[in-house]
C-alpha positions as CSV (number, residue, x, y, z in Angstrom):
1,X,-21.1,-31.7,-61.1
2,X,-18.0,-33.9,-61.8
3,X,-15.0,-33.1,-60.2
4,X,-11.7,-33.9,-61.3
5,X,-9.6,-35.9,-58.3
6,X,-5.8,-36.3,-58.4
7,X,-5.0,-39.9,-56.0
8,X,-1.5,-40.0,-54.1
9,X,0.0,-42.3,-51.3
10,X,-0.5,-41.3,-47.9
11,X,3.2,-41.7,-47.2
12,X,3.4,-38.1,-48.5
13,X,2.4,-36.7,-45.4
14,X,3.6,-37.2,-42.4
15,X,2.2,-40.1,-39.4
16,X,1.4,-36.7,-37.3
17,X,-0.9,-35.3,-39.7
18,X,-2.8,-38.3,-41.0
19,X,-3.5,-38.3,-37.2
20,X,-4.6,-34.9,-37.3
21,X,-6.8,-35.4,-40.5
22,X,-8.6,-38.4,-38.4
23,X,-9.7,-35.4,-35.3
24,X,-13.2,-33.4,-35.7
25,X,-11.0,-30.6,-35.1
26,X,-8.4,-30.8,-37.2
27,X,-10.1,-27.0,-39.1
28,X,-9.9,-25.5,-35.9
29,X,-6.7,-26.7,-34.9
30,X,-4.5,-24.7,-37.9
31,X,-7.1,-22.1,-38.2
32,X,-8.7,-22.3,-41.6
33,X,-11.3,-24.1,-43.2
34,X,-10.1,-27.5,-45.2
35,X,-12.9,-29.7,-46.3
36,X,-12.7,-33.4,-46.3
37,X,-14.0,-36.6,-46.5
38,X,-12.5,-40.0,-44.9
39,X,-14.0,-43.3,-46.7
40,X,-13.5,-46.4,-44.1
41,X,-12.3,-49.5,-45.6
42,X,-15.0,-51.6,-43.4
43,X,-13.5,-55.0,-43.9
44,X,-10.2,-53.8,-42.1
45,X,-11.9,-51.5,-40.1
46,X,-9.5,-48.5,-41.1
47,X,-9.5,-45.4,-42.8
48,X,-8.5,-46.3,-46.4
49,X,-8.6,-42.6,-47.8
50,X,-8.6,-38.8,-47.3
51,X,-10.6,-36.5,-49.9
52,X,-9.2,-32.7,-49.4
53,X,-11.2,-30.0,-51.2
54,X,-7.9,-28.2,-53.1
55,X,-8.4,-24.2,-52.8
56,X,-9.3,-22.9,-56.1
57,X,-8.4,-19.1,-56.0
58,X,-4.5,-17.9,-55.7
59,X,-6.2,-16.0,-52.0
60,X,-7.3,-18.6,-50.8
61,X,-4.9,-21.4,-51.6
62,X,-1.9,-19.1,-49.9
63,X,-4.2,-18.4,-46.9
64,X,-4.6,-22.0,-46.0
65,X,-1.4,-23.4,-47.2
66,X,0.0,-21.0,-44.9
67,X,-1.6,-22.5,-41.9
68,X,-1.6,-25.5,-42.6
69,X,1.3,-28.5,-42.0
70,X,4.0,-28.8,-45.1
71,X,4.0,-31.7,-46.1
72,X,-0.5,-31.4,-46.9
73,X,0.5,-28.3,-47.8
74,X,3.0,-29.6,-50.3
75,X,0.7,-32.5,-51.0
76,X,-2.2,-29.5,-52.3
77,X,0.4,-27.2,-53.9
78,X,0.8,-30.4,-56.0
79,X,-2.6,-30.6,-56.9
80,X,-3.0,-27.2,-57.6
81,X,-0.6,-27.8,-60.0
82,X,-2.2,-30.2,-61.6
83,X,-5.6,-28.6,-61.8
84,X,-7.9,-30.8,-59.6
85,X,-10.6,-30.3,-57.5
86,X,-10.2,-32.8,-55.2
87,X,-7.3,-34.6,-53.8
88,X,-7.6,-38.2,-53.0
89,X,-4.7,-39.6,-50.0
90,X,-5.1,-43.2,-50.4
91,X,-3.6,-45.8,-48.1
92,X,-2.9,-48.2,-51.6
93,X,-2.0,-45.3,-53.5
94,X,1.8,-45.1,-55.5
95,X,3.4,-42.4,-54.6
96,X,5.2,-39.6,-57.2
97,X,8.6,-38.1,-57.7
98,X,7.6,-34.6,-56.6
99,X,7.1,-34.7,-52.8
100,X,9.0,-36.4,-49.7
101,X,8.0,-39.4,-48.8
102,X,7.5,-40.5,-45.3
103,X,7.7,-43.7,-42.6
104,X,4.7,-44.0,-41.0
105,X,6.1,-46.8,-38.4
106,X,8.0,-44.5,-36.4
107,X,6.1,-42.9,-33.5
108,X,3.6,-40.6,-33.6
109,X,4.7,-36.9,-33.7
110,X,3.3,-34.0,-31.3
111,X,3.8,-31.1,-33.8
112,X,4.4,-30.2,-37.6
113,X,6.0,-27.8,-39.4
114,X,4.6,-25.1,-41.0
115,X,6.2,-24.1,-44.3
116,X,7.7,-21.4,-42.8
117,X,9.2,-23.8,-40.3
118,X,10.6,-26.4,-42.9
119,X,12.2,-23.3,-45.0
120,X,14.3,-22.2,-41.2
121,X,15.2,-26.0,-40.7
122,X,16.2,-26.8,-44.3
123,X,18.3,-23.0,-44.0
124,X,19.7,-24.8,-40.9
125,X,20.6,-27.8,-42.0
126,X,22.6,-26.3,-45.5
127,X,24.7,-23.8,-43.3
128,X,25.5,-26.8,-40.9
129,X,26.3,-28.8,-43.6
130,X,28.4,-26.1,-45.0
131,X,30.3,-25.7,-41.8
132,X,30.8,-29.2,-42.0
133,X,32.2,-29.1,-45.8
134,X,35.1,-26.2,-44.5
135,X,35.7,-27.9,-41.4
136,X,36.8,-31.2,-42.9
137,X,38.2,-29.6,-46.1
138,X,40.9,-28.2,-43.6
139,X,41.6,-31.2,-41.5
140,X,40.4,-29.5,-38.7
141,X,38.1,-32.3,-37.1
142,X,36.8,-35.7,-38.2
143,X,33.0,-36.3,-38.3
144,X,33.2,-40.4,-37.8
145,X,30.3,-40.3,-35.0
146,X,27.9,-37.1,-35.9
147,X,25.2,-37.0,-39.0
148,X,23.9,-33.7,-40.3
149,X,20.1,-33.8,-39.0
150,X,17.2,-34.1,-41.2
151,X,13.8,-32.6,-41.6
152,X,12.4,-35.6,-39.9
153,X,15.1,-35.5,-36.9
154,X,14.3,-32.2,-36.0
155,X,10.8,-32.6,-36.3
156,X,11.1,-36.0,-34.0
157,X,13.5,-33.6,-31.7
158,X,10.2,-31.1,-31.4
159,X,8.0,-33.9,-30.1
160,X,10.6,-35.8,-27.9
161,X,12.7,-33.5,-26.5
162,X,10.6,-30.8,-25.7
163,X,10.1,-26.9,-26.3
164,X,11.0,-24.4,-23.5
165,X,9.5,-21.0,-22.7
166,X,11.6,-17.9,-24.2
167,X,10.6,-14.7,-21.8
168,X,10.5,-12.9,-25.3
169,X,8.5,-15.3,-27.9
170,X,6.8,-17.6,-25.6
171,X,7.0,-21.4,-26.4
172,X,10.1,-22.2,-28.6
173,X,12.0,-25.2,-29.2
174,X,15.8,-24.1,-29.3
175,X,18.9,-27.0,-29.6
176,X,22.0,-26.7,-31.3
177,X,23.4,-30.0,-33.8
178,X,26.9,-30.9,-34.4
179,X,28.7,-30.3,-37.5
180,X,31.4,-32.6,-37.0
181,X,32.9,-34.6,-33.6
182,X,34.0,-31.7,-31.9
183,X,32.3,-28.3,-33.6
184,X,28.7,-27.6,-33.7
185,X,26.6,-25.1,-34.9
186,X,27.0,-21.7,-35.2
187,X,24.2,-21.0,-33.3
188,X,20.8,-23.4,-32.1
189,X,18.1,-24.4,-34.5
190,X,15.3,-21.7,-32.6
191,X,11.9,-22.2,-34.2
192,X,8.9,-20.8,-32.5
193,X,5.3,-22.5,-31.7
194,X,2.3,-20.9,-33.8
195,X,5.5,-19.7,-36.2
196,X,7.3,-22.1,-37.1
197,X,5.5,-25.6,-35.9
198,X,2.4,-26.1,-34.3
199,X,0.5,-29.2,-32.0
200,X,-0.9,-32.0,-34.0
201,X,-3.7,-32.5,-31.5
202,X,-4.7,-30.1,-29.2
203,X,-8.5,-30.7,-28.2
């Protein structure tokens, strides 16, 4: 039976999870069952593409997506959209408008986020940059030395800086970001492992 396939860059998801879609466990790892298929480029001796089955049935497309990191989640939600059954993440691909795009020549990250996890950081990052906005509007600080963090800089924080054990949820990774020089956040960016972000390798 022919299958229609939808081809994207590979820069659409993260280093972290290319690496995790290269592991025999990567199913087992965020619980659900994705099917794919990686098709080796043998003169380079590399992985030149990803096929991912995209879920078919509203159930099952928010069970996995769910589950699963954002940005493949966002990479199948796209698909969805476009009414394929397959979803081809080439290495050669062009990438499209719609989703993030990502540097793969940074290091390798230890965890994802979940969706769930990228809706709390993006929160985060809009109320710190509105504290920012009221700050400087009233000449109360300068920010000449701090940059609002982004997706990507928390998600490096994760993996770099560590998580820490909260008596109440377990394994969490808690840190708080400056809003200007001398004012930070209201309170820390607290996002929780299994929750919020989860190991990109674990076997």
């Amino acid at each position: 039976m022919y299958k229609k396939m939808l081809t994207i860059s590979t820069r659409h998801i993260m280093k972290g999870t290319m690496d995790a879609l290269d592991t025999a466990a990567f199913s087992d790892l965020f619980g659900e069952k994705i099917e794919w298929t990686k098709y080796l480029d043998v003169e380079k001796s590399n992985v030149e593409c990803w096929h991912v089955s995209v879920p078919k049935t509203p159930e099952s497309a928010e069970k996995v997506l769910k589950k699963i990191p954002y940005d493949l989640a966002a990479c199948l939600r796209f698909a969805i959209q476009k009414d394929v059954d397959v979803l081809c993440l080439a290495w050669d691909a062009k990438t499209v408008e719609d989703l993030e795009v990502f540097d793969h020549e940074s290091g390798a990250l230890k965890y994802i986020l979940t969706e769930n996890g990228r809706r709390n950081v993006v929160a985060f990052i809009r109320e710190l940059e509105a504290k920012r906005k009221e700050i400087l509007d009233a000449g109360k600080d300068t920010a000449d030395d701090t940059d609002i963090p982004t997706v990507e800089d928390i998600m490096y924080d994760i993996s770099f800086i560590g998580i820490t054990k909260d008596d109440l949820d377990g394994l969490c990774y808690c840190n708080g970001w400056g809003a200007t020089d001398n004012y930070d956040s209201d309170s820390p960016m607290y996002l929780k492992l299994g929750r919020d972000f989860v190991p990109v390798a674990e076997v």
